[in-house]
MIRO-625686 format. One record per residue: z, y, x of N, C-alpha, C, O, CB in turn; residue number from 1. Coordinates in steps of 0.02 Angstrom, whole numbers, plus 50000, padded with zeros to 5 digits. Each point is the difference from the previous one (the first is absolute). Last residue first. Glycine has a CB too. Example, Ala and Ser with C-alpha at 12.3 -4.5 7.8 and 13.67 -1.06 7.14 Angstrom:
ZAVEX   n_up  n_north  n_east  ca_up  ca_north  ca_east   c_up  c_north  c_east   o_up  o_north  o_east  cb_up  cb_north  cb_east   nr
ZAVEX  50354    49888   50642  50003     50059    50042  50037    50055   49961  50008    50055   50025  49884     49913    50034    2
ZAVEX  50104    49746   49956  50000     50059    49955  50000    50060   50045  50033    49999   50052  50029     49942    49853    1
// end
This chain:
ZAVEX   n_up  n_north  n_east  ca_up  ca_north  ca_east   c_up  c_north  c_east   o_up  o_north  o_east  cb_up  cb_north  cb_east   nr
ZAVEX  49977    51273   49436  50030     49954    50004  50059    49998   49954  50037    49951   49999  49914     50044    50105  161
ZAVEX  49787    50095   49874  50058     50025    49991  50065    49931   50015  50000    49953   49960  49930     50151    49945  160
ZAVEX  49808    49901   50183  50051     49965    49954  50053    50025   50001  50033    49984   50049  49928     49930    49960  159
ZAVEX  49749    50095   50051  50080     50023    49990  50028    49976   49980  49978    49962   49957  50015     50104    50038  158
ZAVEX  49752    49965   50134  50038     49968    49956  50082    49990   50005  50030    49985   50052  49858     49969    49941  157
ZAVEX  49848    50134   50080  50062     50016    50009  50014    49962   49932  49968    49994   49948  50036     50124    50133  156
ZAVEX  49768    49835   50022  50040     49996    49960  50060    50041   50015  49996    50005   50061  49952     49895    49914  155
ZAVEX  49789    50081   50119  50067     49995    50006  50017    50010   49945  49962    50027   49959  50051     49999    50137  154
ZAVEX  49722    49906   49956  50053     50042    49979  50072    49992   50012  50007    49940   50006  49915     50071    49922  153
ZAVEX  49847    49942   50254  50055     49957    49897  50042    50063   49992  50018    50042   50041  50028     49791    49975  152
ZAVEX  49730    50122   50164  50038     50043    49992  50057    49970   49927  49985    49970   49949  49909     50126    50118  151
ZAVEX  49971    49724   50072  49999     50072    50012  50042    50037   49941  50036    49964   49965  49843     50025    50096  150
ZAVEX  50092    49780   50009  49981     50000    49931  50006    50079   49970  50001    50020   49942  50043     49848    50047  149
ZAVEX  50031    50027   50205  49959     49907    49990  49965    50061   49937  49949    49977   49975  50158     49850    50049  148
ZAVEX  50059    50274   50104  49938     49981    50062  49980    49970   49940  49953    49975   50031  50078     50003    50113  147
ZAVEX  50060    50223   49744  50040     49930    50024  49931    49972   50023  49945    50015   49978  50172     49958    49931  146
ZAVEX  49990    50281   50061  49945     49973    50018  50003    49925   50022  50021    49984   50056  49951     50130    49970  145
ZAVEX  50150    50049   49810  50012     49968    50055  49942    49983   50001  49966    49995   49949  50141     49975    50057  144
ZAVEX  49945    50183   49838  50059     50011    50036  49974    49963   50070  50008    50028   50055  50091     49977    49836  143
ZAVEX  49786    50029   49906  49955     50002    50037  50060    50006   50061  49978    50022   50053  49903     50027    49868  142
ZAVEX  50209    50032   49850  49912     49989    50002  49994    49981   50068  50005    50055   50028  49946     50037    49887  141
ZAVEX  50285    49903   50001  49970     50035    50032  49943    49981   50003  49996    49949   50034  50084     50081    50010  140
ZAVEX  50114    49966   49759  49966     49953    50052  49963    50052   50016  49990    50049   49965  50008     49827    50000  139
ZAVEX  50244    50096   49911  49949     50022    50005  49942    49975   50030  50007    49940   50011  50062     50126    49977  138
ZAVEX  50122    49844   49908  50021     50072    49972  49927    50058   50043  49984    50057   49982  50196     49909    50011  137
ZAVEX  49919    49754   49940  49938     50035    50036  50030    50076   49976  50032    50011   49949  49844     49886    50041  136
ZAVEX  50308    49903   49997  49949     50066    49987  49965    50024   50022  50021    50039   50043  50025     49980    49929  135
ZAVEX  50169    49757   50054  49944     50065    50015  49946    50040   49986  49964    49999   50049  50069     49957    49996  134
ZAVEX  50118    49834   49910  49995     50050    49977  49987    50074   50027  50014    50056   49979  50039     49864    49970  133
ZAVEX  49894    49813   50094  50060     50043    50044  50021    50067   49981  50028    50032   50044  49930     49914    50046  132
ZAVEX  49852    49943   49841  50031     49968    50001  50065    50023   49995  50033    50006   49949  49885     49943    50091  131
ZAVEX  49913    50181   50056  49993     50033    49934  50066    49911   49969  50039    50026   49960  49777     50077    50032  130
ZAVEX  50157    49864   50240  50029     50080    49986  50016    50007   49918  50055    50003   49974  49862     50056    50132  129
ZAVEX  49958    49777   49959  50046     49975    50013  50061    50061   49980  50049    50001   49963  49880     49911    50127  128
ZAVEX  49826    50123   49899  50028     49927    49951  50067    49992   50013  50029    49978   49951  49867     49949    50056  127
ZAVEX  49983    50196   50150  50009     50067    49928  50034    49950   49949  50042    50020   49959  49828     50074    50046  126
ZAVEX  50086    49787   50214  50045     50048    49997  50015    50035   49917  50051    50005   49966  49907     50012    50170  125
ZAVEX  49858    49822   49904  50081     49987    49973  50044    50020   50018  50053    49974   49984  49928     49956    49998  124
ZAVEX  49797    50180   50036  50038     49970    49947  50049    49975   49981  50034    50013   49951  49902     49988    50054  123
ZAVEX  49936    50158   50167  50046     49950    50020  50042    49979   49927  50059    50011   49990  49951     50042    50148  122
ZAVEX  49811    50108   49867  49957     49923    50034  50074    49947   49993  50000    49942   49981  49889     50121    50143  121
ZAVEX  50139    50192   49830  50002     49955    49958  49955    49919   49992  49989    49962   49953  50046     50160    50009  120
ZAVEX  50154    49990   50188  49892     50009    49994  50014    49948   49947  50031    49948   49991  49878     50068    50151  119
ZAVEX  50303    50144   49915  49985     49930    49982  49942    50008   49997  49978    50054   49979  50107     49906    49966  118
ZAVEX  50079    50211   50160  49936     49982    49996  49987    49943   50002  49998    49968   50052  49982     50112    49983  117
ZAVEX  50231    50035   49938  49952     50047    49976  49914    49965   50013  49949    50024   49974  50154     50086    50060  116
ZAVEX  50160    49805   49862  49937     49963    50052  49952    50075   50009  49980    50023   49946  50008     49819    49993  115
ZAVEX  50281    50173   49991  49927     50014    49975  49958    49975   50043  50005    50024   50057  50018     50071    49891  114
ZAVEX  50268    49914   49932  49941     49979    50052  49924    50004   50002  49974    49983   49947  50106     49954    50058  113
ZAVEX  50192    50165   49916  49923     49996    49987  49943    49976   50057  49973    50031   50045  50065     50064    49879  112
ZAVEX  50207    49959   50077  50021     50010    49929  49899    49979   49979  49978    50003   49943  50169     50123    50056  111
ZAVEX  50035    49834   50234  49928     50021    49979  50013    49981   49918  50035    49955   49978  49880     50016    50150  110
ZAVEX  50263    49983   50029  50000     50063    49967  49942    50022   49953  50002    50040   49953  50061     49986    50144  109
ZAVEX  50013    49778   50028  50007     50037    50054  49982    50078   49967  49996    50051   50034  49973     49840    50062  108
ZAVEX  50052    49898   49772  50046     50006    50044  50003    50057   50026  50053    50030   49993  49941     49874    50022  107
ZAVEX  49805    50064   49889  50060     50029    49967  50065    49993   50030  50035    50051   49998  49906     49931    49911  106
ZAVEX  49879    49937   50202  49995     50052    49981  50038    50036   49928  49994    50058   49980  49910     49904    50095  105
ZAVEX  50097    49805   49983  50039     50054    50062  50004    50056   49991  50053    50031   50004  49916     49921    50068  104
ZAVEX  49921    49916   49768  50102     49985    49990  50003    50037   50062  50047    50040   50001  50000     49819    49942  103
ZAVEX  49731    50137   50055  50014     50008    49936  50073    50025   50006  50021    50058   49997  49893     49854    49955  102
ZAVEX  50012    49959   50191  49974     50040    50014  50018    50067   49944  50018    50055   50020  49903     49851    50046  101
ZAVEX  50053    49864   49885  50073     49994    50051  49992    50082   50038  50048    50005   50039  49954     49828    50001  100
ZAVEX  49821    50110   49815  50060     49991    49958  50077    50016   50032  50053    50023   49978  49868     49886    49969   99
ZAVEX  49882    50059   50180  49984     50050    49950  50055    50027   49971  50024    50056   50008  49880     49893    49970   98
ZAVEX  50070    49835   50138  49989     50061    50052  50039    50042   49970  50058    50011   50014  49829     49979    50029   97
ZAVEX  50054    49836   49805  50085     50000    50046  49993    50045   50040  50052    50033   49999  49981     49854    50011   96
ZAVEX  49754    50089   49917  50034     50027    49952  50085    49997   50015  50037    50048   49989  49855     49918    49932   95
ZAVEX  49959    49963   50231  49958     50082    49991  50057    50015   49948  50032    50052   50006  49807     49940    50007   94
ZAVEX  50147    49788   50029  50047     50025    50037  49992    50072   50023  50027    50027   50049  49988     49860    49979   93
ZAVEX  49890    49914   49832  50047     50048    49964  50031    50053   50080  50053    50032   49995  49993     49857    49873   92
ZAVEX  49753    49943   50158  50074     49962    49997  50052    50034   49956  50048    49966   49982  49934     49996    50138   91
ZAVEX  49792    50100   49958  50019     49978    49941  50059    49971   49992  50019    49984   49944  49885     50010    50044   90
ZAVEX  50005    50058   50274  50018     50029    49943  49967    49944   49912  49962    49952   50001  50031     50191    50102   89
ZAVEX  50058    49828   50141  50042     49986    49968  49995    50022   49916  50034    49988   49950  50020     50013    50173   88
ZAVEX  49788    50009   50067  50003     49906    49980  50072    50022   49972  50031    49947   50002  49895     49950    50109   87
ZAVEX  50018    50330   49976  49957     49965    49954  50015    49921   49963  50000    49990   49940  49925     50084    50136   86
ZAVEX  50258    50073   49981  49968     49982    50047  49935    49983   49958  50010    49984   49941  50090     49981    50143   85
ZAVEX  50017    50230   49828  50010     49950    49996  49964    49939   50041  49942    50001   49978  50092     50060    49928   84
ZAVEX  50051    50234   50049  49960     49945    50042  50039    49925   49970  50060    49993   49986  49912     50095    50143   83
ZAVEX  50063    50178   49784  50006     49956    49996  49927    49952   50036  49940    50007   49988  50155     50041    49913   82
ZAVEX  50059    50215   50084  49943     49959    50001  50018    49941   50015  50050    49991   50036  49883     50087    49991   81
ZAVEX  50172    50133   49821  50022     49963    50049  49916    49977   50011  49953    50017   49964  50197     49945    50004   80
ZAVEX  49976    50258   49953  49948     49979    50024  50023    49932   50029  50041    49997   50046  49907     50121    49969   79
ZAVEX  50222    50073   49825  49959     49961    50074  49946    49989   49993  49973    50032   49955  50100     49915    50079   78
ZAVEX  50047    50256   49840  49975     49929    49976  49995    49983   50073  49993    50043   50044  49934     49966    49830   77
ZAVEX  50215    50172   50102  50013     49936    49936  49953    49959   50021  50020    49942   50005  50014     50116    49885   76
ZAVEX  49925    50160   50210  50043     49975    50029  50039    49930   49970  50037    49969   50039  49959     50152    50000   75
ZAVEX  49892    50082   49923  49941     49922    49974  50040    49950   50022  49992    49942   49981  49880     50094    50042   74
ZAVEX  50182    50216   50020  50026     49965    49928  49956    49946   49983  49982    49989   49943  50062     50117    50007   73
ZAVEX  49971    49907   50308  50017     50064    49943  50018    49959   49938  50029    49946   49992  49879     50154    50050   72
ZAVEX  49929    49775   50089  50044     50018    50004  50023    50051   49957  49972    50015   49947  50007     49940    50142   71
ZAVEX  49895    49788   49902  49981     50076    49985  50088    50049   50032  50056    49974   49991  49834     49985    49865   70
ZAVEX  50057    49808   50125  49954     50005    50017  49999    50065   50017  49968    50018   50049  49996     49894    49898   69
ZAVEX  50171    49919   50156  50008     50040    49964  49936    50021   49985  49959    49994   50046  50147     50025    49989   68
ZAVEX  49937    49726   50028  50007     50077    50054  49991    50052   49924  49981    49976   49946  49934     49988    50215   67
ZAVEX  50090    49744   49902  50022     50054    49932  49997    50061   50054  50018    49995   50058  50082     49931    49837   66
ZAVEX  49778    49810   50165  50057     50079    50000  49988    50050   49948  49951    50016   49965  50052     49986    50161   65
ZAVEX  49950    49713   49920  49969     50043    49964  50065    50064   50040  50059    49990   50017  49870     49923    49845   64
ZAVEX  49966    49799   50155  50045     50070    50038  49958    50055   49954  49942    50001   49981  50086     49958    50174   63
ZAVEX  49949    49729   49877  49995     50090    49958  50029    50051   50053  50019    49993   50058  50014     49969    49804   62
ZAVEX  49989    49789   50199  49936     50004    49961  49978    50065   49980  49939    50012   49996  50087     49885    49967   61
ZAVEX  50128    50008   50258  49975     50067    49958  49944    49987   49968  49945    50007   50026  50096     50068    50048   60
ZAVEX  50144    49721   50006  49916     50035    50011  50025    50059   49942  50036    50000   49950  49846     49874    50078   59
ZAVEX  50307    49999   50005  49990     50050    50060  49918    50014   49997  49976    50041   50040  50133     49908    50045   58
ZAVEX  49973    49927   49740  50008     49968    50058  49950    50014   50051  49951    49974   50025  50101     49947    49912   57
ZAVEX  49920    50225   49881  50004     49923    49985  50002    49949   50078  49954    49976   50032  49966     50055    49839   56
ZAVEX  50059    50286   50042  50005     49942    50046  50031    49922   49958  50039    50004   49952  49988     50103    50156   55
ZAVEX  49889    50183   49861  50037     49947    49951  49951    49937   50054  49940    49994   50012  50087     50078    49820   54
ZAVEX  50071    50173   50240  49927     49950    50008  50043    49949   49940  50060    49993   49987  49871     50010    50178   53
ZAVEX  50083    50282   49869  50050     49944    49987  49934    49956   50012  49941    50019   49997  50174     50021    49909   52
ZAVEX  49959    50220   50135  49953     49970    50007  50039    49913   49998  50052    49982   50028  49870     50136    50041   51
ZAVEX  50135    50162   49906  50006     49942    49983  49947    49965   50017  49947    50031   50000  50118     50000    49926   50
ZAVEX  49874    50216   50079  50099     49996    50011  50035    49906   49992  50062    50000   50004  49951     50156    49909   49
ZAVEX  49734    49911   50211  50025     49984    49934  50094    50028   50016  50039    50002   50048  49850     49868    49915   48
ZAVEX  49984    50142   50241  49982     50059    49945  50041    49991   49925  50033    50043   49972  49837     49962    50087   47
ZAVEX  50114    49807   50114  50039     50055    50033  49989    50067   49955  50047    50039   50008  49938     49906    50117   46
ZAVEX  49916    49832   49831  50074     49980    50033  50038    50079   49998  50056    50011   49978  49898     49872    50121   45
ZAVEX  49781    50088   49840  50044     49980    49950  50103    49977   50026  50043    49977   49962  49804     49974    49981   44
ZAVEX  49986    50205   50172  49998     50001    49933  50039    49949   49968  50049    50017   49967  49850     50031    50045   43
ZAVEX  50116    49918   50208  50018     50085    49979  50003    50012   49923  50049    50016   49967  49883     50028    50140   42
ZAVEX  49957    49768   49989  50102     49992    50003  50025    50067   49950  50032    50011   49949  49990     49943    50213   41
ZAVEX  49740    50038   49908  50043     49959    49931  50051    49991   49971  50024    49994   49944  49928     49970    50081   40
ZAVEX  49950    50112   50175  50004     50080    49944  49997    49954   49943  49995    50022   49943  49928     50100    50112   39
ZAVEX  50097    49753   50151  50044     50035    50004  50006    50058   49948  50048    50038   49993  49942     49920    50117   38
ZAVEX  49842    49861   49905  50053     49977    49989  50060    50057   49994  50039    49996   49953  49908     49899    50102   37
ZAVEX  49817    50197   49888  50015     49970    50064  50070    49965   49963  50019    50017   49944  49921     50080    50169   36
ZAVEX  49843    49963   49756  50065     50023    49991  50046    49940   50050  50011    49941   49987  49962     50123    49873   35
ZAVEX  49774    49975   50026  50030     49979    50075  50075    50010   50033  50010    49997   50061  49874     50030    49953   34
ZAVEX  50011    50007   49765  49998     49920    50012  50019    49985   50090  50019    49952   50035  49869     50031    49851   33
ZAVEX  50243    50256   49944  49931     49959    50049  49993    49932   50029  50047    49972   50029  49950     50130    50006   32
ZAVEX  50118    49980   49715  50029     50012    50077  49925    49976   50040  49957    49960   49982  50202     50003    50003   31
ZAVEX  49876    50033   49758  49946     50053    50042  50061    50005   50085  50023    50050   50026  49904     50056    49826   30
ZAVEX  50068    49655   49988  50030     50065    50020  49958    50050   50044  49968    49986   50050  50135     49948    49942   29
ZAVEX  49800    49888   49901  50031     49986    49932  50051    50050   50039  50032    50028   49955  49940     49832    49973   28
ZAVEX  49834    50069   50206  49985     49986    49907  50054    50008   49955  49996    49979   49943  49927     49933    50082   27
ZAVEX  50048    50059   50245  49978     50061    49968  49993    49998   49923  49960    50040   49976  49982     49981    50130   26
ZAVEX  50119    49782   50075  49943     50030    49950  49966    50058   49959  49949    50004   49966  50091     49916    50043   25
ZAVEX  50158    50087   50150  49909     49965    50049  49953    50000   49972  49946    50025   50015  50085     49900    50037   24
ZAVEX  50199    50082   49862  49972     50070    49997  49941    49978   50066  49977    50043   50038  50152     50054    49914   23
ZAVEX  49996    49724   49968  49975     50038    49917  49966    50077   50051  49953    50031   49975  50184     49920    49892   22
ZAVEX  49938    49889   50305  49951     49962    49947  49983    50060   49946  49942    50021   49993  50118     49844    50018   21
ZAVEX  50091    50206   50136  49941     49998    50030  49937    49975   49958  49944    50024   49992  50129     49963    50104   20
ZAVEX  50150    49998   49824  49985     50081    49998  49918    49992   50028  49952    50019   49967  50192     50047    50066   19
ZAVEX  49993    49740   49964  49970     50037    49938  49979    50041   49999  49960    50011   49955  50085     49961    50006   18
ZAVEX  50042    49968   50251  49938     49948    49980  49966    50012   49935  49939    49996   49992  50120     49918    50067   17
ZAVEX  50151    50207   50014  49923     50046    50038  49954    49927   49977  49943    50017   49984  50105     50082    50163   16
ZAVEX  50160    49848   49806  49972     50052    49930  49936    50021   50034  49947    50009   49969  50173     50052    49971   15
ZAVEX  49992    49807   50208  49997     49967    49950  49946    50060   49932  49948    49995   49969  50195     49923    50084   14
ZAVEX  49957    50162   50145  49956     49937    50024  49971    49986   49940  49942    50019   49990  50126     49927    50102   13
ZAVEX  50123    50164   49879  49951     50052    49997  49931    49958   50025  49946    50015   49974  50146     50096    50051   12
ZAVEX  50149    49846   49949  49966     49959    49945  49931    50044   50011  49963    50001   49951  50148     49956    49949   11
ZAVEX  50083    50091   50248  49977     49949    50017  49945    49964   49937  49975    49944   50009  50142     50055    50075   10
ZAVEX  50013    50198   49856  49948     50029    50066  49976    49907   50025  49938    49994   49997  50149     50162    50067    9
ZAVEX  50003    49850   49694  50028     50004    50052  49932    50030   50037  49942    50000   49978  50162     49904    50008    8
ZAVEX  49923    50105   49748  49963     49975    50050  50056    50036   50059  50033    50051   49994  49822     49937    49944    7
ZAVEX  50234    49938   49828  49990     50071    50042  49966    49951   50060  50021    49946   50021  50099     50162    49943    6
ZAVEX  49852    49727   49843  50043     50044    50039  50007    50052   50028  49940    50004   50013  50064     49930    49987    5
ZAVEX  49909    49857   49802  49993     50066    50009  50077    50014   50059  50059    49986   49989  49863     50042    49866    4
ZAVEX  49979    49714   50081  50041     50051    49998  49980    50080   50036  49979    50006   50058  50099     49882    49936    3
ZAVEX  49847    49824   49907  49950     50057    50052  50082    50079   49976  50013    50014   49941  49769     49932    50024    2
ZAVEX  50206    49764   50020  50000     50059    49958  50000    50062   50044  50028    50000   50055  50033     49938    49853    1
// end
């Protein structure tokens, strides 16, 4: 049974194999496909305010971070992002991510969470989310340029926690 934890500095090996895999393909985060080991860390270890891997006898199948989105008076909602190894995914573990993500960010104060850029190529994201009671509240004409199938629209999407 696969358990959610605060990622350690020694679990970073591990998450850079997801990170490399989902952002190489370029198809589902606007971070760059060439995005070195060390401005990964950064982004996803060292920038986020949280960063957690959901692990099954010590393998890192997931990892997702919560970071703030907006400052000043925006200052309520976060931003989280979510990776799942490829050969792990359908298993539910986008939605235990999510959910468990969910309960922190209120823990830690956030009153509102918001994806700002779902493509709308990446379906069983918007499926899992809109699932997950989340809200399209807007979309961007032409946000991303995806390698297999050129330019898609974005999504922002919300959830009063």
């Amino acid at each position: 049974m696969s358990v959610i934890r605060e990622a350690l500095e020694e679990d970073f090996d591990q998450i850079w194999e997801i990170f490399h895999q989902i952002v190489s393909a370029g198809e589902t985060f606007a971070i760059q496909r060439n995005t070195s080991k060390k401005e990964a860390r950064q982004i996803w270890l060292e920038d986020p305010q949280k960063t957690y891997v959901c692990e099954e006898n010590k393998k890192i199948l997931g990892t997702y971070y919560l970071k703030q989105n907006y400052g000043g008076g925006g200052d309520h909602v976060c931003n989280c992002g979510y990776m799942v190894a490829l050969k792990e995914e359908g298993k539910g573990l986008g939605t235990k991510m999510c959910i468990h993500s969910q309960l922190i960010a209120k823990k830690i104060g956030y009153q509102a969470m918001q994806f700002n850029l779902v493509l709308v190529s990446n379906k069983k994201a918007i499926s899992l989310w809109s699932r997950l009671g989340f809200d399209i509240v807007g979309r961007i004409p032409k946000a991303f340029n995806h390698p297999k199938i050129g330019y898609v629209d974005a999504l922002i999407m919300n959830k009063w926690l």
